[in-house]
C-alpha positions as CSV (number, residue, x, y, z in Angstrom):
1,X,125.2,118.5,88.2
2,X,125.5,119.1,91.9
3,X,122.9,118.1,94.3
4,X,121.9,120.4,97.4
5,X,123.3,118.7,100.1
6,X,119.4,118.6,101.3
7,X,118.0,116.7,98.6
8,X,120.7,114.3,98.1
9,X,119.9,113.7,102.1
10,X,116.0,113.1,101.6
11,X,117.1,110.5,98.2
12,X,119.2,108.5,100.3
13,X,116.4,108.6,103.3
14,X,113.7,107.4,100.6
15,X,116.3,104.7,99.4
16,X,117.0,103.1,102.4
17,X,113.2,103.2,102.9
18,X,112.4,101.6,99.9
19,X,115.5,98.9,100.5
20,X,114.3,98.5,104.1
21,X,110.8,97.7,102.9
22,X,111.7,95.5,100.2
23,X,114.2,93.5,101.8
24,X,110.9,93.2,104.7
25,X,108.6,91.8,102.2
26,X,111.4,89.7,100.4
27,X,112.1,88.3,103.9
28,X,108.6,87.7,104.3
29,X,108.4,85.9,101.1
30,X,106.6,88.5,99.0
31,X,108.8,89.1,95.5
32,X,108.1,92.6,94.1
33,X,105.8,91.6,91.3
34,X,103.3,89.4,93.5
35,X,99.8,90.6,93.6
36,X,99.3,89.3,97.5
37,X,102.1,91.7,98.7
38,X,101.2,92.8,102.3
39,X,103.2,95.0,105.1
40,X,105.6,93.3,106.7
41,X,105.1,91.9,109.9
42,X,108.8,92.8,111.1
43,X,109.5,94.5,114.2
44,X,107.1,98.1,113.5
45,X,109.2,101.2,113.0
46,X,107.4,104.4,113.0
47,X,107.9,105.9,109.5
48,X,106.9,109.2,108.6
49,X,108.2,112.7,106.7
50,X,110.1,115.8,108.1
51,X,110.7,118.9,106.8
52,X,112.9,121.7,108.5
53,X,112.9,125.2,106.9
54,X,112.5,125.6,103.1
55,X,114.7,122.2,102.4
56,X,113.4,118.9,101.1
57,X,111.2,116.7,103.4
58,X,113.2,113.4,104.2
59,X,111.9,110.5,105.4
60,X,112.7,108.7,108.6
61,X,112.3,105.6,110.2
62,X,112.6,105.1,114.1
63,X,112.1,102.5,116.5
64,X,109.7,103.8,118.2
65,X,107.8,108.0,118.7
66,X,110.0,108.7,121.1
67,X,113.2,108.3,118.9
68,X,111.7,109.9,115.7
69,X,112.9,113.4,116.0
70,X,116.1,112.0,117.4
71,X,116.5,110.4,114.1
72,X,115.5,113.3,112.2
73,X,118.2,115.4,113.7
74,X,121.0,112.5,113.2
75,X,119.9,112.2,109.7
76,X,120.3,116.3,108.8
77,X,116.6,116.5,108.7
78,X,115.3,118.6,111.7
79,X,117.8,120.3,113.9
80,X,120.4,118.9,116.4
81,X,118.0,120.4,119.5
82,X,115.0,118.5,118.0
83,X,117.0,114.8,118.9
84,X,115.6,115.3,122.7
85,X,112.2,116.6,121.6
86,X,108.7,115.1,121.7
87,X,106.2,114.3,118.8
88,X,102.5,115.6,119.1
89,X,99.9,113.5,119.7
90,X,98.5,113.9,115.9
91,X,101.9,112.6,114.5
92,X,100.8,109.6,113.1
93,X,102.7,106.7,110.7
94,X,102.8,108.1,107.6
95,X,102.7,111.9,108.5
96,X,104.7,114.8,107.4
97,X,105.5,116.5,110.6
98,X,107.3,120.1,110.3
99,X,109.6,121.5,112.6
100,X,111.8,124.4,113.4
101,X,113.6,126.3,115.8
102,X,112.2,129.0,117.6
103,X,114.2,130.6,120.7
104,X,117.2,127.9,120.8
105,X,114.5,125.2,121.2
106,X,113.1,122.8,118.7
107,X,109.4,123.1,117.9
108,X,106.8,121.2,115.8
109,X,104.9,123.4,113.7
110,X,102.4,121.5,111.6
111,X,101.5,117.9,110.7
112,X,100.1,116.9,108.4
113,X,99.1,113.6,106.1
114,X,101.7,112.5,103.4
115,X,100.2,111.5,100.2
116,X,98.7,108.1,100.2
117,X,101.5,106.5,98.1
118,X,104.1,107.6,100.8
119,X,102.4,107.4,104.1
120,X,101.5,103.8,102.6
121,X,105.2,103.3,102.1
122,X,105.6,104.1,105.8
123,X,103.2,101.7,106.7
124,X,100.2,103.6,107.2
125,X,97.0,102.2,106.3
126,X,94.1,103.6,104.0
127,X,91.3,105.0,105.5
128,X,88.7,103.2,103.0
129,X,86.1,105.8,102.9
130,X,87.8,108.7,102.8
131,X,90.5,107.4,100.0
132,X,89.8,108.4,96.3
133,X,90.0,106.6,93.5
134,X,93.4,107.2,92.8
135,X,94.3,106.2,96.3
136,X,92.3,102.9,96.4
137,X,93.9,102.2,93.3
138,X,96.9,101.7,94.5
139,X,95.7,98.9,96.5
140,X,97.5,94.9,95.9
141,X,94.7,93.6,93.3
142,X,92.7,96.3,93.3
143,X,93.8,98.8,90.0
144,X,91.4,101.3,88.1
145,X,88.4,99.4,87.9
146,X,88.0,97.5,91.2
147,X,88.9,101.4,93.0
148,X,85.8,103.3,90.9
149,X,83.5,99.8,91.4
150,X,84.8,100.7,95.6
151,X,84.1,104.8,95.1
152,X,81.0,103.9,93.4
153,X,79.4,101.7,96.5
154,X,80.0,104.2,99.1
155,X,78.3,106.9,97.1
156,X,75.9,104.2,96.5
157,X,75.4,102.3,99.4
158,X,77.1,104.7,101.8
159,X,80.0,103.6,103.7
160,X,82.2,101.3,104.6
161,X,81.3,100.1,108.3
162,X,84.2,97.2,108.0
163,X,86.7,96.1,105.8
164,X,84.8,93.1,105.7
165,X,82.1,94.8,104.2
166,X,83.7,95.5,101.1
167,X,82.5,91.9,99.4
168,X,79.6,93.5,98.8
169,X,81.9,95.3,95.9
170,X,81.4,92.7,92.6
171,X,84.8,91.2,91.9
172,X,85.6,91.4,96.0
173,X,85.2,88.4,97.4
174,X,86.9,86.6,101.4
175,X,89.9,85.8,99.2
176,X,90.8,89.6,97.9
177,X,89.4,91.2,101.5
178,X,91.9,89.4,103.7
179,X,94.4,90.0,101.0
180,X,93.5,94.2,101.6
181,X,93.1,94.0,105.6
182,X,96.5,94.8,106.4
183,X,96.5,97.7,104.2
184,X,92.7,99.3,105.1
185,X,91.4,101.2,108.1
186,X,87.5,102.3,108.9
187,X,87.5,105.2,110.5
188,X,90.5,107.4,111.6
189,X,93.6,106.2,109.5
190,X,97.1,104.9,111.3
């Protein structure tokens, strides 16, 4: 079965992401089956999707905004002009930003949010009340029931104001919220 050169391009990307990350964590001292697993506190990269024409998004890790689309265009994902291009703004960790190129230049046409699963794998955080069930779910010790008991309170009680404030969730207690700060935002997600 042969692969379009552009898929096989965005599996590797999203290998060596996933080997980067767990080599990271294994670094740090997190095994992949522990329950306290948390982002790593390496050197940050800034992580996020790319998607050029009607190929497969790829993902790409840089050391910095500045060298994202650089890295995009070495890697096959955005084209060669793109390498001395900016990023908007509203590119953020964990973003899908679109490009293409439009009178010999290369131009960023959208950006928008990965799903939470991937944009978490880039090392984005979860904005707490916006995420859904599914989302918060996805959470180190959190699973099914701890994410509705979460969706429940805000509806509840309204929202979050902290991630503190989520011991007032039964089963949360200090223990399980510093375990989650690393991975939760209030307010605009990073």
């Amino acid at each position: 079965m042969a692969l379009a050169k552009s898929t096989l391009g965005a599996a590797t990307a999203a290998a060596v992401l996933v080997a980067v990350t767990i080599s990271a964590r294994i670094a740090d001292g997190d095994g992949p089956f522990r329950r306290n697993a948390r982002p790593s506190s390496a050197a940050p990269l800034f992580c996020a999707g790319v998607r050029f024409g009607s190929f497969e998004p790829g993902f790409v890790c840089a050391s910095n905004r500045a060298s994202f689309l650089a890295g995009a265009a070495r890697g096959g994902f955005a084209p060669s002009r793109c390498a001395t291009a900016g990023l908007p703004r509203r590119a953020t960790v964990g973003s899908l930003v679109v490009v293409v190129e439009r009178d010999g230049a290369c131009a960023v046409v959208e950006v928008r949010r990965l799903p939470a699963a991937t944009a978490m794998m880039c090392g984005a955080r979860l904005e707490i009340n916006g995420a859904s069930e599914a989302d918060l779910a996805l959470l180190p010790g959190i699973g099914e029931v701890r994410a509705r008991s979460i969706a429940e309170s805000r509806r509840r009680d309204g929202p979050f104001p902290d991630v503190e404030s989520l011991d007032r969730v039964y089963g949360i207690g200090p223990k399980t919220v510093e375990l989650l700060r690393p991975w939760l935002t209030v307010g605009a997600a990073e």
